[in-house]
N, C-alpha and C positions, 0 to 999 in steps of 0.2 A: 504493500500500500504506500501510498506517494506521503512524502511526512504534510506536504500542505493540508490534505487530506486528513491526516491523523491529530494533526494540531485544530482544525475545527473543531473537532471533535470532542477535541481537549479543552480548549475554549468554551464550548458549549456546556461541556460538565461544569466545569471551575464557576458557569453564572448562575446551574440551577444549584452547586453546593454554595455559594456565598450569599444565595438568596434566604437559605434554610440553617443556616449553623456558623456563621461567620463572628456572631457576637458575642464576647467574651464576654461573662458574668460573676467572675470569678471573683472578682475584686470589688463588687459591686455591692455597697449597704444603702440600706431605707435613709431616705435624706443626706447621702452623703455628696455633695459637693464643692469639696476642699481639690480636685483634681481641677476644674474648667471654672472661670465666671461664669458668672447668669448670661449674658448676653454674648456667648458661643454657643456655637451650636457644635458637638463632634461626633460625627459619625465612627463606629465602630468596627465598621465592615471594614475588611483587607481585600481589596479591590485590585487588581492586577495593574502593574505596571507597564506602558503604553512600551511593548516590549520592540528593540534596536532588530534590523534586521538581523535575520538566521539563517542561512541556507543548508546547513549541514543535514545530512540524508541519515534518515535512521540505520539502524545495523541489528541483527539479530544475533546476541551473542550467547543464545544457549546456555538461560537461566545461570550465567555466572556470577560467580558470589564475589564483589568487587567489596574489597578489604580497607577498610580505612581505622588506622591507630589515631584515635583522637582526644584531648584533652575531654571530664566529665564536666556537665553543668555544676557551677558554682554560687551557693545564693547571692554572696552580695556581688561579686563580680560576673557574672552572665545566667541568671538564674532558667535559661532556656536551652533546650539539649540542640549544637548547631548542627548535627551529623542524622540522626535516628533517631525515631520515637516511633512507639509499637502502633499507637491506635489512636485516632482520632477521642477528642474530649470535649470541644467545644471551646478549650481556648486560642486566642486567637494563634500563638507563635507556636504552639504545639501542631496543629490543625493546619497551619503552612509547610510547617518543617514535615509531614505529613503528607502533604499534597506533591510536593519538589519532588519527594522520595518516588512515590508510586507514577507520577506522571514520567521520569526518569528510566523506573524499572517497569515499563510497559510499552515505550517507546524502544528501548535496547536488550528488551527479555534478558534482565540481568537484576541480582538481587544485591542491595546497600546492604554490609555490613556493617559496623560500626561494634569497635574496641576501645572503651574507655578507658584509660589507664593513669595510675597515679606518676608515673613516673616513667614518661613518653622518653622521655633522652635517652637512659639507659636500656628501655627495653627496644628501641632502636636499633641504637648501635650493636647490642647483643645479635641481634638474627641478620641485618645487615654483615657484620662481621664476619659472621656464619655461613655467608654465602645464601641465605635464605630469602625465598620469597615471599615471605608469611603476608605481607602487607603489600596494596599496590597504593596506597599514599599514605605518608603522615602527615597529619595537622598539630602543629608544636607551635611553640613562642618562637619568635624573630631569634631570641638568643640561642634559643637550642638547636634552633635549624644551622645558625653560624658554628654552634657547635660538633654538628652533622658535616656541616661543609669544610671543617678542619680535617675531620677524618677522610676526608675524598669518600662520602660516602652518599651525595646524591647528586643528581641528575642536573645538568643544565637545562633549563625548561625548554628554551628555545630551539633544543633537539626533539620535542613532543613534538607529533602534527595533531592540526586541527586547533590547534590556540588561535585565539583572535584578542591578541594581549591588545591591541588597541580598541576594544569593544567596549560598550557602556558597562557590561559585567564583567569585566576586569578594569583594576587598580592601575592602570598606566602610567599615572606621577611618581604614585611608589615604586613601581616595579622599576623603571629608569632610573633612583632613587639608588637603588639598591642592587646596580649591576655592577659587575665587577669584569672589569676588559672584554665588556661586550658577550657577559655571560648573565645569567641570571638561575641561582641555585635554589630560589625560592620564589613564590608566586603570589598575590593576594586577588582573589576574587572575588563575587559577592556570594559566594558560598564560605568565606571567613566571616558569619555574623559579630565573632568573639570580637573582631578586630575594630568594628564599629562602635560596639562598645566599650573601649578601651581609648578612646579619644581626648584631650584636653579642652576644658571647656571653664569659662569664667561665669559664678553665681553671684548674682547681685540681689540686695535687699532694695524692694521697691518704695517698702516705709521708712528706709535712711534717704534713699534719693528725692522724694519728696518731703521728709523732715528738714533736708540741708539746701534745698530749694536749687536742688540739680538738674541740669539738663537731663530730659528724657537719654536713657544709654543707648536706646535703641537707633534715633534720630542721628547719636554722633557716631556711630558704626555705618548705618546706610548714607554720612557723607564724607565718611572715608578720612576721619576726624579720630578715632579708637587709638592712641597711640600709647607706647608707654609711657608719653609725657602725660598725657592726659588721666592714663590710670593715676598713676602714682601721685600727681598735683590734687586729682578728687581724691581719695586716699587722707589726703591729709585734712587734719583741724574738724577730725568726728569724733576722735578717741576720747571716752567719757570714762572716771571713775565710779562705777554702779553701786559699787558695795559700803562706798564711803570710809574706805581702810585709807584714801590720800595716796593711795600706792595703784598703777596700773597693772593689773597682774590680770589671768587666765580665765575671773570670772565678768570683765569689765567692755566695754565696746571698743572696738576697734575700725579705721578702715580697712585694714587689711587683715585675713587669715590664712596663716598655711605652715607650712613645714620645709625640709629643705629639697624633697620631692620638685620644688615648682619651677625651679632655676629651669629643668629638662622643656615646658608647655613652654613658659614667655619665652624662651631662647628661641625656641623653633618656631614660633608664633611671630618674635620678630627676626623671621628670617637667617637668626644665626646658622654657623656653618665651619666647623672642625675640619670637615674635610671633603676638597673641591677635584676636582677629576681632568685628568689631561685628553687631549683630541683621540688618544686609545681608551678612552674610558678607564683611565688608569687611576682609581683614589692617591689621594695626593695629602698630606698632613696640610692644615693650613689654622693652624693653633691663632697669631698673632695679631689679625687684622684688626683695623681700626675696630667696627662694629662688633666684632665677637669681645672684647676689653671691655667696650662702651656699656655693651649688655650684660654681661655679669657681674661687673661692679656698678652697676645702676640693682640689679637684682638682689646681691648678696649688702650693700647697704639698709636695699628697703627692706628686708629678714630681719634687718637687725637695727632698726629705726623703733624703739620701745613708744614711742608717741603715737605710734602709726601702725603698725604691725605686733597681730598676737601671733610671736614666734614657736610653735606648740615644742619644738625640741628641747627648749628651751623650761621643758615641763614635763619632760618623760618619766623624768624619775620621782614626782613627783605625785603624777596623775595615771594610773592603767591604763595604758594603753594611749597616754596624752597627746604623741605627735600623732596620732591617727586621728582621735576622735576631737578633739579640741575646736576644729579650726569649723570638721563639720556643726557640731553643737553650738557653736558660736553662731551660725549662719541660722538654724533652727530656731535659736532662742532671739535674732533677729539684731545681735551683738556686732554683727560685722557689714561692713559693706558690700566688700568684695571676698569671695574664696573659689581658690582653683582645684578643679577636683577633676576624674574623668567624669565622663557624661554614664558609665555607672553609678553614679552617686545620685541620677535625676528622680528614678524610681523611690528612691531612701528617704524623697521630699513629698511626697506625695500626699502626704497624712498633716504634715505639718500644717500649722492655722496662717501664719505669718505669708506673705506675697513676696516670692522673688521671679527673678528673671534669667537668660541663658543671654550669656554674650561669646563671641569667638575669642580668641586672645589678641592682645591689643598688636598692632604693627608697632614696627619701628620708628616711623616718622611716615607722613602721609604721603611720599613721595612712593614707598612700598605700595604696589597694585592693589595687593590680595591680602587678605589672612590666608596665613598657615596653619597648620594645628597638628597638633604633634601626635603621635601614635606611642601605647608602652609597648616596649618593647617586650615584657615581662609575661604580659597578658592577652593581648590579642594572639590572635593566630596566623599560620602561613600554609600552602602548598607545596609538601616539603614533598620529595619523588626517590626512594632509595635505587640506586645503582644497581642492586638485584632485581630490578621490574624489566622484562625483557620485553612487554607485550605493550609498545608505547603507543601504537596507533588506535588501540582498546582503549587504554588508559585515557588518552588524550579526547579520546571522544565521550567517555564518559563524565572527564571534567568539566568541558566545555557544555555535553546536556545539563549537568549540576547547577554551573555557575550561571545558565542561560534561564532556566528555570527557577534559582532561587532569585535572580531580579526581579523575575513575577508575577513569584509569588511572598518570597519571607522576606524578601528586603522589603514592600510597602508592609506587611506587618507588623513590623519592626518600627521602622521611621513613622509610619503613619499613623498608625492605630498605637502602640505599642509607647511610643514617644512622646509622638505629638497628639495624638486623641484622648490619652489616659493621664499624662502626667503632666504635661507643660502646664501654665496658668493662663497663656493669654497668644495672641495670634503670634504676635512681634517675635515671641520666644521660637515659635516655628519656622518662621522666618530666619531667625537667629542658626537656627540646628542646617539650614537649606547653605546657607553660606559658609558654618563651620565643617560641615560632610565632603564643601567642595573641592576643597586642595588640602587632602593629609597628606601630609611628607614625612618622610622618614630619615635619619641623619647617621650614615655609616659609624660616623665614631660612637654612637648608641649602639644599634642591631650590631657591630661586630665587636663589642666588648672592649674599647682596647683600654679602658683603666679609666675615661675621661670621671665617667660618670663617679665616684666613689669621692677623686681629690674632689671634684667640684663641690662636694654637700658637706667635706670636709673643713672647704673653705668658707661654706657657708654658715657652719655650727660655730665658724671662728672670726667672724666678720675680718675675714684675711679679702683684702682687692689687692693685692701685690700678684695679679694675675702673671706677669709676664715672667717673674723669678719664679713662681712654682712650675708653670707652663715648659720654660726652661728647665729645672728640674727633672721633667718627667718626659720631656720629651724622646729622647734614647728610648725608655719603653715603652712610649705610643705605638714610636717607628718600628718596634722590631713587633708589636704585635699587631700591628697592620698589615706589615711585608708575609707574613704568615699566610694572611689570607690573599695579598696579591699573586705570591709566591703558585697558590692551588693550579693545577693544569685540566 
């Protein structure tokens, strides 16, 4: 059968199932309206995505069991399974991730497995090692895949056929982002849900902005006005003594909250950049520049500006679990202006009485086009392909049905329903999520370890800006664990 034919078909189902069971109720209480104002209206249906052309021809592969090793759902950090789920339930991202699957495995007569495991690096490299073919993809962290790719143990994607890495369902900024001499050893689709949720995202309290008779934030992001001057300048002259101890400490108002986590979002939000690539797509150290100095000593000051910022490290040992939860509770209790968190943390608002809002991370100066937004490296996920999969023209067309399919049907699940129908407060904020979705970038000297990230939070616990003598310092073993990964063949 001809796939035009079989995608009608497909199509047709998908409108009489979203007609019947598309509304999620899960989370739904008698008078509860802390999720939307009055005067929104949100639809809850997960409605497909006005999907990029497709042309690739089905294939009939003889009910195969296609293997996928993948990180399990985590509550606070992705509380929805991105790979398998057994049975339809009525919620919305269960009932997509659901739909991706079976429209997939009926187009390709092939059945989705899925392996959740605690401890995807090691049992990796174990059966890889082994010569084995246990798995035909892993789904891992950006760092475990660079992990993988130290060992020569997976695939340059760009040897797959059937990718259309320039496609609406695949990640094109990152993936160029993240090539190494014109290779690329890992992949981001929109079959990586994990990864959308693991984005950097700035929360604003709506009753500070109108207590201190601020410009709407939304107004100076849509005229290209959001900069770090501009955070950092509102930021200051809100920090209030609550408690009346004359002392600003971790129960009191602040403009700013965070931890030393944040230096990784505003860096790459304003465009910062460790390391820049020559005409072989060769990475290249590039520590010194004007603007990477300018940014982290603007960043690692404001951390440590006690007028201005509740430094939650600053209260670790003081508080369980303080540089975690501090900077969020601040923001809950309505304590703070602004706090950086990923856009995991949107749902965790949800309940809350108090009104905030979503902003992208500020640019550098207004001369910058675009926001950035950073991606952890820790937590999302990638398209990792181990060196024991022989069968890459299978493979490769099963990724591609995956990632083609999860644009449309779990990516509007997810953003639309999921994001913006259930949790945001207000249009602007959705708007906010449309802009900060559109350019994730990714920054080698993060995804490939080479040591940046550790001095930097180091020098932030120590309000050290003497950037260029540590930077010097450590450079010798940037470079040699960079060359490592240049070195791979």
């Amino acid at each position: 059968m001809k796939f035009q034919v079989i995608l009608l078909v497909i199509i047709v189902m998908a409108i009489l199932c979203s007609c019947s069971s598309a509304i999620d109720t899960d989370n739904m209480s008698d008078g509860d309206t802390s999720s939307t104002p009055e005067d929104v209206s949100v639809d809850t249906t997960a409605e497909e995505s006005e999907a990029p052309i497709f042309n690739l021809e089905t294939s009939d592969y003889d009910e195969y069991e296609f293997r996928i090793l993948c990180k399990p759902k985590v509550d606070f950090y992705f509380p929805y399974a991105e790979v398998y789920i057994e049975e339809q339930n009525g919620e919305t991202m269960n009932d997509a991730v659901y739909t991706r699957n079976l429209n997939v495995e009926e187009l390709l007569n092939v059945k989705i497995i899925a392996v959740e495991g605690s401890d995807i690096l090691n049992t990796a490299k174990n059966f890889i090692m082994a010569g084995d073919d246990e798995y035909d993809l892993v789904m891992c962290t950006i760092v475990d895949a660079t992990s993988l790719l130290l060992s020569n143990l997976l695939l340059d994607i760009n040897t797959i056929p059937h990718f259309e890495l320039d496609s609406e369902y695949w990640r094109s900024s990152m993936i160029e982002d993240i090539s190494i001499n014109n290779k690329n050893y890992y992949g981001i689709s929109d079959l990586n849900l994990q990864s959308f949720n693991t984005v950097g995202a700035m929360y604003f309290s709506k009753t500070m902005v109108e207590n201190y008779n601020l410009e709407s934030p939304y107004e100076i992001v849509k005229n290209g006005k959001f900069t770090l001057d501009y955070f950092i300048e509102t930021s200051k002259g809100v920090s209030k003594d609550l408690n009346g101890d004359n002392v600003l400490s971790w129960e009191d108002q602040y403009g700013f909250s965070g931890n030393n986590f944040v230096w990784q979002p505003l860096f790459s939000g304003a465009s910062g950049q460790f390391i820049s690539k020559d005409s072989e797509d060769t990475p290249l150290l590039d520590l010194y520049s004007e603007k990477n100095i300018d940014i982290l000593s603007r960043v690692i000051t404001l951390l440590n500006d006690p007028e201005i910022t509740l430094f939650s490290e600053q209260y670790n040992t003081v508080i369980k679990d303080g540089r975690a939860m501090l900077p969020q509770v601040a923001l809950k209790e309505g304590r703070t202006l602004y706090w950086i968190e990923l856009t995991y943390g949107i749902p965790g608002l949800r309940e809350t009485e108090f009104d905030f809002g979503l902003l992208p991370m500020p640019k550098y100066d207004e001369k910058q086009e675009e926001h950035h937004t950073y991606i952890h490296q820790n937590h999302g996920t990638v398209l990792s392909f181990p060196v024991t999969m022989t069968e890459t023209e299978r493979t490769g067309k099963i990724i591609e049905f995956l990632s083609y399919e999860s644009y449309k049907t779990v990516r509007p699940a997810f953003f639309d329903v999921t994001l913006k129908g259930k949790t945001t407060r207000d249009l602007e904020s959705n708007e906010m999520l449309d802009i900060l979705y559109k350019n994730i970038r990714i920054d080698l000297a993060l995804s490939l370890n080479i040591g940046v990230d550790g001095d930097i939070r180091n020098m932030c616990n120590k309000n050290d800006t003497n950037l260029t003598s540590q930077f010097s310092s450590k450079e010798n073993a940037y470079n040699q664990n960079l060359q490592k990964i240049v070195d791979i063949k």
